[in-house]
C-alpha positions in Angstrom: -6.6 21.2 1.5 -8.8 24.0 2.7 -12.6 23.6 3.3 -15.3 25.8 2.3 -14.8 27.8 5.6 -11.1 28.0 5.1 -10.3 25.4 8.0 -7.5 22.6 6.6 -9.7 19.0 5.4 -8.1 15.6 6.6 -8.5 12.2 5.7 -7.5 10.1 8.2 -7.6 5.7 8.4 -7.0 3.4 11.2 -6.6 -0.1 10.2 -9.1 -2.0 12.6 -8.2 -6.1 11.6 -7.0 -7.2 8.4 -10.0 -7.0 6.9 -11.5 -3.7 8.1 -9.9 0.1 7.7 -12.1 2.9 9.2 -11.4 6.7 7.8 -12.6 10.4 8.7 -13.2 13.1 7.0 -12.9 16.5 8.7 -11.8 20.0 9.1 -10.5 22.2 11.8 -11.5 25.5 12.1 -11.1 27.8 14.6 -10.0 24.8 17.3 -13.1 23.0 16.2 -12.9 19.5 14.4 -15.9 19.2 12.1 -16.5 15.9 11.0 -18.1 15.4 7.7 -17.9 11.7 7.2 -16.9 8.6 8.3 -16.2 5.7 5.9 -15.1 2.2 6.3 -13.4 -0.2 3.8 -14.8 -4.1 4.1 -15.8 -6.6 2.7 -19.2 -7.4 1.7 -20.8 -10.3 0.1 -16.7 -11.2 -0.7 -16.4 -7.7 -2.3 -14.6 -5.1 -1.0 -16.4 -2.1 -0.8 -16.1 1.5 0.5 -18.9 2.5 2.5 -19.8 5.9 3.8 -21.6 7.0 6.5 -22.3 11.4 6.0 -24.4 13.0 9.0 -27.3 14.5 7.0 -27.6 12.6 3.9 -29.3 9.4 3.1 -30.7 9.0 7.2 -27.1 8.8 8.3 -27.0 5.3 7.0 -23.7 3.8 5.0 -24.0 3.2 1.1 -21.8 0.9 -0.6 -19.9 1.3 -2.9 -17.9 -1.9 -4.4 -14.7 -1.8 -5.8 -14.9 -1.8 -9.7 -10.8 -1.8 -11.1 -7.7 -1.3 -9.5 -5.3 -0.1 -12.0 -1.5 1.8 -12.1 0.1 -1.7 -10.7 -2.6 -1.4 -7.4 -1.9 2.8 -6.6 -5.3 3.7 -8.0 -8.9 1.8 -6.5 -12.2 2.8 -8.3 -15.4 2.5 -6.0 -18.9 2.7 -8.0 -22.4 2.6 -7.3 -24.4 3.8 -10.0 -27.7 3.5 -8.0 -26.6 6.3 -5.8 -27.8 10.4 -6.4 -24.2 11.5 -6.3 -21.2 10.3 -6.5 -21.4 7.2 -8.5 -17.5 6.5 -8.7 -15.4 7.7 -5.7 -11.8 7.3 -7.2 -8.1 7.3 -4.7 -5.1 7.5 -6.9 -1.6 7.3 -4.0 0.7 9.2 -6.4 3.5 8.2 -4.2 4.1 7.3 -1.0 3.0 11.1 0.6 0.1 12.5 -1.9 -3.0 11.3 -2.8 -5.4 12.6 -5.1 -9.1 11.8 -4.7 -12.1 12.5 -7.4 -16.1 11.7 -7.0 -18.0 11.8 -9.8 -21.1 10.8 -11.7 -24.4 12.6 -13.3 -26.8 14.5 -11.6 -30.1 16.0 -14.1 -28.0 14.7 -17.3 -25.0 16.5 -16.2 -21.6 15.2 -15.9 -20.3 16.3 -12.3 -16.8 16.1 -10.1 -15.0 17.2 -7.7 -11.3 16.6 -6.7 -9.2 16.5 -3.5 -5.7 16.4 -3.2 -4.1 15.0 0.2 -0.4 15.1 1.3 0.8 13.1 4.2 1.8 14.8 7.4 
């Protein structure tokens, strides 16, 4: 998907142990790799939570946010934290085995707001 700029956004995960995935989300524009934040999947407090870690927001420290529902037999996780500015509910539906769409949302001043991001596997 293309990035404010025009470069091409990736998502990309390493699985660490069985119990720990670490992602990246950036662009590439003009030869440059822009990263604009890097999450990791764990458990905490025997909840498994999606945490991530963006340069300039919230001091550059993580913010969890703890799985709520899985649904669509397991394809579709539904992170929340409705303590947080914005999102509260970061969403990752696999359509199939190649796309995945992605959605944040929650309300900022009274407002429902989204956003949604469609991956394909390379």
């Amino acid at each position: 998907m293309k990035d404010e700029q025009g470069g091409i956004m990736y998502e990309e995960w390493h699985k660490i142990s069985d119990s720990l995935y670490k992602g990246e989300n950036y662009s590439i524009a003009n030869d440059k790799k822009q990263v604009f934040e890097t999450v990791l999947l764990k458990f905490v407090g025997g909840k498994l939570c999606y945490a991530p870690t963006v340069k300039d927001q919230n001091e550059a420290k993580e913010v969890l946010f703890t799985l709520k529902e899985t649904s669509d037999n397991g394809k579709q996780f539904i992170f929340e934290n409705l303590e947080h500015d914005f999102p509260q509910r970061i969403i990752y539906h696999f359509k199939n085995e190649s796309t995945l769409d992605a959605r944040i949302e929650g309300v900022v001043e009274g407002k429902e707001r989204s956003s949604d991001f469609h991956f394909s596997k390379k």
